[in-house]
Steps between C-alpha positions, in 0.01 A plus 500: 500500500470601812581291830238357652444253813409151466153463594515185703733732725198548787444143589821567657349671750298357781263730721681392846294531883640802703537460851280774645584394829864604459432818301263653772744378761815687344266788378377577903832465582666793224225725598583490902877590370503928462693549148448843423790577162847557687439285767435136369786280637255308781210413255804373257643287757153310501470514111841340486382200738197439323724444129789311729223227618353490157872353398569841271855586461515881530677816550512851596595784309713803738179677511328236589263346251486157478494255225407159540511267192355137402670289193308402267652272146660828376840479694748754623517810209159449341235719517335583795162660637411684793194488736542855731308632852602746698568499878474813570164745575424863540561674830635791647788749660526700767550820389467715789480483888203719592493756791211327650640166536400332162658429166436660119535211257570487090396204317733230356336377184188607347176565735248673656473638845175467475579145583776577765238666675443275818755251474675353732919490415817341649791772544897400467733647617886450449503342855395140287406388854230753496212576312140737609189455427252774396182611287485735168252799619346741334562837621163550632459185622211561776177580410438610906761788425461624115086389420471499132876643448575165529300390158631788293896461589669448157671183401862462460842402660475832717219482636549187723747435756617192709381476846811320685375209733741653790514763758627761343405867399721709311802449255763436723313210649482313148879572490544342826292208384780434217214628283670704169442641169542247260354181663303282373106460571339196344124443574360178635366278277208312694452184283159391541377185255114452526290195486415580130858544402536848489805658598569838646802650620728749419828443271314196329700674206723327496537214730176327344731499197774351675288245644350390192809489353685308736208260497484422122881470528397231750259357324754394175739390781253256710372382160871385319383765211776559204547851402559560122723753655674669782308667763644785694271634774593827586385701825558891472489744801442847336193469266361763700691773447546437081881293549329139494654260232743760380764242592538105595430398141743343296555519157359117429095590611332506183164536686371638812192525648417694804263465751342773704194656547184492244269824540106437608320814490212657313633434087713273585506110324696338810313308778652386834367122393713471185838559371522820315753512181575919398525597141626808648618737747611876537848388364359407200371153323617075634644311233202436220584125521597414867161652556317315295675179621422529884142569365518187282631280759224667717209384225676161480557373844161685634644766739283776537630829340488839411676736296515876589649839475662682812561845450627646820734204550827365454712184580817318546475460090528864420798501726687256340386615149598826566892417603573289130405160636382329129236234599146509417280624789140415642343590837200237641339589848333461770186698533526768792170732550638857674870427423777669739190566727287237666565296288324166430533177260328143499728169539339376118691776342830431664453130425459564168763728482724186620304254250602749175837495627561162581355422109692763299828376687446134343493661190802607235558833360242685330743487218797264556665555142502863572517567872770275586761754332490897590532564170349371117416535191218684342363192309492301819311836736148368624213662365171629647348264189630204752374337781678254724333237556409528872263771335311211296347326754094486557352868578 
């Protein structure tokens, strides 16, 4: 017969109160940090002081990811699962000085300049006690000089430029500034949270993740919770460019789950008021039964969810997938409307992004008898004709 869960296994669980106040707090605070991939040291320095005052042991990998972990009854050499953000946003390069003085830029990560198009960026240099300020033009920026050119210039990485926020006019000036090929740009963020909730700011993905995360990790630890099972909390810094969770996992994480981003646009399923659980992504299908559980939990502890189906999207999860890691994988999010542009999300999704997290992580294994071990038997495999029982709750 196949293995199956006990069913009294979700009283376990208790739906526990997330400090909002915290969350928004550490979530302004990420987005002020620039963190463009490459360049993420500063904004992990805070990340790292946030899981230190928590009480989290943790450590850092040589690249630079860091892993925090809370006990739970399993011990040392059980199995493990993973909760994983990413530190890092899109950005950009310099990639050329300009003969009049201003800079030609290519994108780090994934995006638009459509959305570059009037904002305002920090500059740094390899002088670290240095950095400029500046603004991402269009070409044709005034409509006093080019009329109605300035509504039919195309769109793209070439056709905007960075006017420098110094006196200077040619090249050789932007040399002189310690200005070089190969810099970093990152654009300002701008957090703004309105009375309603709402809030907008750039690089919400994926430091509304990391907030949310940090404050369900909170949560368990204010509230004396037992874990089922080790917790690792791992913080990534190259999501952006495709690395993400390609390493930092050990061998022992029968489960992850990462956090990031949930799409809101027109046929779409996610909302920025409710935690949003994918079936899939452009890498392919989540585990069939970790995604069923979240949702179950969901239905049983009354968090508002979704499910959906991202196509132009990927995640830490794909990452690790992709470099042999043998876990099952889901992805829940946040809802974003106009990701890696101006972007925007409401405080009731990341809440209950933190709510489904603190829950699953009082939980066991989706399948204890066969997850626990990398490798089995065919008579002992879990079957799509099973449910765990966190899927059995009301609907």
């Amino acid at each position: 017969m196949p293995f199956t869960l006990a069913p009294a296994e979700p009283q376990r669980s208790k739906l526990l109160p997330i400090d909002m106040d915290y969350v928004t707090d550490v979530m302004v605070r990420l987005l002020r940090i620039p963190s463009p991939s490459g360049r993420t040291d500063h904004v992990m320095q805070l990340v790292g002081e946030e899981i230190a005052a928590l009480g989290m042991p943790f450590e850092l990998t040589r690249r630079g990811v860091l892993r925090g972990e809370l006990c739970g009854e399993g011990g040392p050499g059980s199995a493990d699962r993973a909760i994983i953000v990413h530190a890092d946003t899109i950005g950009c390069m310099v990639k050329e000085l300009k003969d009049n003085g201003r800079l030609t830029l290519v994108p780090i990560g994934t995006h638009s300049a459509r959305f570059a198009e009037g904002a305002r960026v920090k500059i740094f240099v390899d002088d670290l006690e240095r950095t400029y300020t500046g603004t991402v033009l269009p070409l044709k920026a005034s409509g006093h000089r080019w009329g109605d050119d300035v509504d039919t210039q195309g769109v793209g990485w070439e056709q905007v430029e960075v006017r420098v926020d110094e006196v200077v006019h040619d090249a050789g000036g932007l040399a002189a500034l310690g200005i070089d090929v190969g810099d970093f740009v990152a654009f300002d963020a701008h957090p703004v949270i309105t009375p309603s909730g709402y809030v907008k700011s750039r690089h919400l993905d994926d430091k509304a993740g990391i907030a949310a995360a940090l404050g369900a990790f909170k949560s368990l630890i204010d509230h004396g919770a037992v874990l089922p099972v080790n917790a690792h909390l791992l913080v990534t810094i190259a999501e952006e460019v495709g690395l993400g969770a390609s390493h930092g996992l050990d061998a022992d994480v029968a489960e992850m789950v990462s956090i990031d981003t949930s799409v809101v646009a027109l046929g779409q399923a996610s909302t920025e008021h409710t935690v949003n659980i994918a079936s899939q992504d452009s890498s392919g299908p989540f585990d069939y039964h970790l995604v069923r559980r979240l949702a179950g939990l969901c239905r049983y502890h009354g968090i508002d969810y979704r499910r959906d189906v991202y196509g132009y999207y990927r995640s830490d999860a794909a990452s690790a997938l992709e470099a042999g890691v043998e876990t099952r994988a889901a992805l829940i999010g946040f809802g974003i409307d106009a990701s890696h542009g101006h972007e925007r999300t409401h405080l009731d999704g990341v809440r209950r992004v933190a709510e489904l997290i603190a829950v699953y992580l009082q939980t066991d294994l989706t399948f204890r008898h066969w997850d626990t071990a990398p490798v089995g038997e065919l008579k002992d495999f879990p079957s799509t004709l099973v449910q765990p029982a966190d899927d059995l709750g009301p609907r």
